[in-house]
C-alpha positions, 0 to 999 in steps of 0.5 A, a space after each residue: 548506571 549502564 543499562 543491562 543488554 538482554 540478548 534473546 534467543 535465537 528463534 525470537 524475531 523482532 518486529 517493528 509496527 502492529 499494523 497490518 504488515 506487522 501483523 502478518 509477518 508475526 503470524 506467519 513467523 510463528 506459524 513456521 517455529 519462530 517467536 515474533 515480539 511485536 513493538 508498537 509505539 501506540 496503546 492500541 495495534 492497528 497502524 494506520 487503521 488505530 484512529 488514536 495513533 500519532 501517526 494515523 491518517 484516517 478520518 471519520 467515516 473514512 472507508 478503504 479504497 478497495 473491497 472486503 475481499 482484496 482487503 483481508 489476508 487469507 486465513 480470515 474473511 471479514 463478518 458475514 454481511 461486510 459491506 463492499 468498502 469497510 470503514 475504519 472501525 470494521 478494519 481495526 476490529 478485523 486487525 483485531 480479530 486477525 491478531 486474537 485467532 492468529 495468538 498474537 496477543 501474548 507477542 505484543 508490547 504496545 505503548 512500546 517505542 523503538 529509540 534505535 535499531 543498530 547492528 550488534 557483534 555476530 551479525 545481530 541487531 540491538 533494538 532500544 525501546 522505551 515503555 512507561 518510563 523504563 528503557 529496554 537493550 535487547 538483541 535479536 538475531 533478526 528483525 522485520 521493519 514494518 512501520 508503514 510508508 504512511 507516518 510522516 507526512 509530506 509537505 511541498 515547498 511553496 512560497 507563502 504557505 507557512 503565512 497562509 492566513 486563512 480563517 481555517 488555515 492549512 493542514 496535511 490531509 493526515 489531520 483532516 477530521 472530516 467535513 463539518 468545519 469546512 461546510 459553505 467555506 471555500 477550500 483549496 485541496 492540493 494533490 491528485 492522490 486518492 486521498 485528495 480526491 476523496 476528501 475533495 469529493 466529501 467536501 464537495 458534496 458535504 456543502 463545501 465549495 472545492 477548488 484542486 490544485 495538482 502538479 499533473 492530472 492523473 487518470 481517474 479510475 471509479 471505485 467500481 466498474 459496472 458493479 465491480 470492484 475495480 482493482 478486482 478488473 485491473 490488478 489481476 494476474 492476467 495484468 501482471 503477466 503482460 507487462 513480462 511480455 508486451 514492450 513498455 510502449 505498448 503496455 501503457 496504450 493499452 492500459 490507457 485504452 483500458 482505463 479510457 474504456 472503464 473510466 473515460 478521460 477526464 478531459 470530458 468532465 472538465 478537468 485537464 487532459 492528462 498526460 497521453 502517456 499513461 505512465 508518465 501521467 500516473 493513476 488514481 482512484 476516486 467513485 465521485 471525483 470526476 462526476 463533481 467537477 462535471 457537475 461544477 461542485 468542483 473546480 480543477 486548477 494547475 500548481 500553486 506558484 505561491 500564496 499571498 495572506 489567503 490569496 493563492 496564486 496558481 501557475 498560469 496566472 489564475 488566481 482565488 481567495 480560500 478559508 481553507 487549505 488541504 494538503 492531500 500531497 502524500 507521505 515520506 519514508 521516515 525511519 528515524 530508529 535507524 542508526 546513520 550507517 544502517 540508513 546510508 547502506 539503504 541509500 535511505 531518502 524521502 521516497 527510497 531505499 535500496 534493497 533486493 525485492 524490497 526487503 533484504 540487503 546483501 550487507 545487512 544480514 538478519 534484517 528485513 523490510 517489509 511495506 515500506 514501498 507506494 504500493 498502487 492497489 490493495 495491500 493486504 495480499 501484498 503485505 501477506 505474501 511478502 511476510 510468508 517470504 520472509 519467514 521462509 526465509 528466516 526458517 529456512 522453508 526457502 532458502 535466503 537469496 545468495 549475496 550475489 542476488 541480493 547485490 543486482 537486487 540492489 542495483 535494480 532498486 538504484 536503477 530504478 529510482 529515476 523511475 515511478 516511485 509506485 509498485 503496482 500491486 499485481 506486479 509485486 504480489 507475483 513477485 513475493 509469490 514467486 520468492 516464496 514458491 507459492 504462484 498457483 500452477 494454472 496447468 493443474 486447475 484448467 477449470 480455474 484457469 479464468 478465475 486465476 488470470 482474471 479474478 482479483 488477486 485475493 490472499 487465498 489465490 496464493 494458498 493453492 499450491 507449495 507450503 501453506 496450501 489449504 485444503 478449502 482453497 479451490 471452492 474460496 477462490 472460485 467464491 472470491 472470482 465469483 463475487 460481484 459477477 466478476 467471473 462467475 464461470 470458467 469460460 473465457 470470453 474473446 478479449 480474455 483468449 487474446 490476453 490468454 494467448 500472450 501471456 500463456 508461456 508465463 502463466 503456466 510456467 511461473 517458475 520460467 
């Protein structure tokens, strides 16, 4: 029997995935007119913060990788007496409580599973879903795309893996479940992702003995710096600006002249020197990484050219017997829903997708994508400003990006894919902040004008000026400055007026 298509109203938007994107995009749809409905394959919302999830990488006493206050969205704090860094329970109850006072429960179909996402008559979108054993054929005339880059893990190629004998074997680090089984083992980590090195440094402490393998060796930044977070130092809007105005060259020195300032090189701990390029060498994060290879918790090898039982030979000729594997190797963009039309207009890969400011396509009207980029740095104000465009967008508060637009958009994108495949955080906030019409006006607030260029980059910072200003914003971003003694008064010291300088046509003309 052919199965009934049920097309839905107009003002109904469909959203794919109940994590933290997700969850953004539907508050701000509803928050402008719109009625998200919310598909979740998992019983529970949360993404990768829902521990139950298939497609959840946490693992037990896992903490975020950036403070409380660069890891909410702007309309909720997290509980007073938060620590710095949450676990992940606290971020699955605060995803929890974000959807409860945002009234997003009734918008959710939790163990709900999207089959296919295709294009319907009309310039519409048929989703199929599956719940429970019973199938659903809906159309929406529009649809969010927010599953996650973080689903389907990415498994290198290396001769011997598969027959890695082991007595722990290999797995990705999304299956890693803590450090108990591995205590007086010896295990290989493959990867310099922040993943990698903190489950490196939790073995190496936790009474493992730690050799890591990676294809490059990345800068090392610490968690903190002097007592600050570090993203609230390095990804702020000052950051941002300069890259509009300094040549590549002289952007990436001193940025390594930062990080060697802030971080040292990791050369001087032992590891290998990275690259002088900063760029080319990449960025990292990790509090105990570096502080363990110095004292010899653990060891730092090159690639691994191939592996022989439970023998690893690396490249260069040096070789070691492990119980253990860990791949800490990253993630592939998966988006199986997808029909093959759909995916070859997104020139759809392992790493990419084509599309203008990483959302809309000029051929595909009515959809949109949103987190399915690397993102380096928080991504919760990230995530927050692209779904206010977004539902902008689609309640017409801004208006749509012409096709010509979307079209450079796209060859941006395929340009840029000979390129680093990661987004630095502050470039992309600015970005979603200026489609959006929501940059602050640093020319009004003189008085906040340090707190805006080099306090962190936090959701409320963009709840200033335009449509959705709030009314507490100016004392909430002075708080968010003044947090960890980041800036804690309006006064620039020298290295900020320099800075201030250069970037000061830009940071207070953000419409230039």
């Amino acid at each position: 029997m052919q199965q009934q298509t049920t097309v839905m109203p107009d003002n109904c938007v469909a959203v794919i995935g109940a994590g933290p994107g997700g969850l953004a995009a539907a508050k701000w749809l509803t928050a402008h007119g719109l009625e998200p409905v919310i598909f979740e394959a998992s019983a529970r919302l949360g993404g990768q913060w829902n521990s139950t999830s298939a497609t959840s990488a946490v693992w037990p006493g896992m903490r975020t990788n950036t403070s409380r206050i660069m890891t909410a969205f702007s309309d909720l704090d997290h509980a007073p007496g938060s620590a710095t860094y949450l676990t992940q329970d606290e971020m699955l109850d605060y995803l929890e409580r974000y959807a409860f006072v945002s009234g997003l429960l009734p918008t959710l179909r939790l163990s709900t599973r999207v089959e296919s996402l295709e294009p319907a008559a009309g310039g519409s979108w048929l989703i199929r879903s599956a719940s429970g054993g019973r199938e659903r054929s809906e159309v929406f005339r529009r649809v969010v795309v927010a599953t996650g880059r973080c689903g389907m893990p990415s498994v290198p190629e290396i001769e011997g893996l598969s027959r890695f004998s082991g007595s722990l074997g290999a797995i990705h680090s999304a299956q890693y479940n803590g450090v108990e089984r591995y205590r007086g083992r010896h295990v290989l980590v493959a990867g310099c992702s922040i993943s990698a090195l903190e489950i490196a440094s939790e073995l190496a402490y936790g009474g493992a003995r730690v050799t890591v393998a990676n294809r490059r060796q990345r800068y090392v930044l610490p968690k903190l710096i002097s007592g600050v977070p570090t993203e609230h130092v390095m990804f702020n809007r000052a950051a941002a600006l300069l890259g509009g105005v300094l040549p590549p060259p002289e952007l990436a020195a001193g940025l390594r002249a930062k990080v060697l300032a802030v971080a040292g090189n990791p050369a001087q701990f032992g590891a290998p020197a990275p690259d002088d390029d900063i760029f080319a060498a990449g960025v990292t994060q990790s509090q105990q990484f570096l502080p363990a290879v110095a004292e010899g918790r653990i060891a730092v090898m090159p690639w691994i050219e191939e592996i022989d039982g439970n023998r690893v030979l690396f490249r260069g000729g040096r070789r070691g017997e492990f119980d253990g594997i860990i791949l800490g190797t990253g993630y592939r963009l998966s988006l199986p829903f997808l029909d093959a039309a759909t995916a070859a207009t997104l020139g759809l890969d392992d790493v990419h997708m084509d599309l203008h400011d990483q959302t809309f396509h000029p051929d595909l009207p009515g959809l949109a994508f949103l987190g399915l980029y690397d993102l380096v740095g928080p991504y919760l104000p990230v995530l927050e400003l692209q779904a206010r465009w977004i539902s902008y967008c689609f309640a017409g508060i801004v208006p749509m990006p012409s096709q010509a637009e979307m079209a450079e958009g796209v060859a941006r994108a395929k340009a840029m894919r000979a390129g680093p495949p990661s987004l630095p955080m502050h470039v992309a906030a600015l970005g979603f902040a200026r489609n959006a019409g929501v940059e602050p006006d640093l020319s009004a607030r003189p008085d906040l004008e340090r707190a805006l260029l080099f306090g962190p980059l936090s959701a409320v910072s963009f709840r200033l000026d335009g449509t959705d200003a709030l009314p507490d914003g100016v004392g909430r971003v002075r708080g968010a400055a003044a947090a960890f003694g980041a800036v804690s008064h309006p006064a620039f010291t020298a290295e900020e007026q320099a800075i201030r300088g250069l970037v000061r046509r830009e940071a207070l003309s953000p419409a230039a």
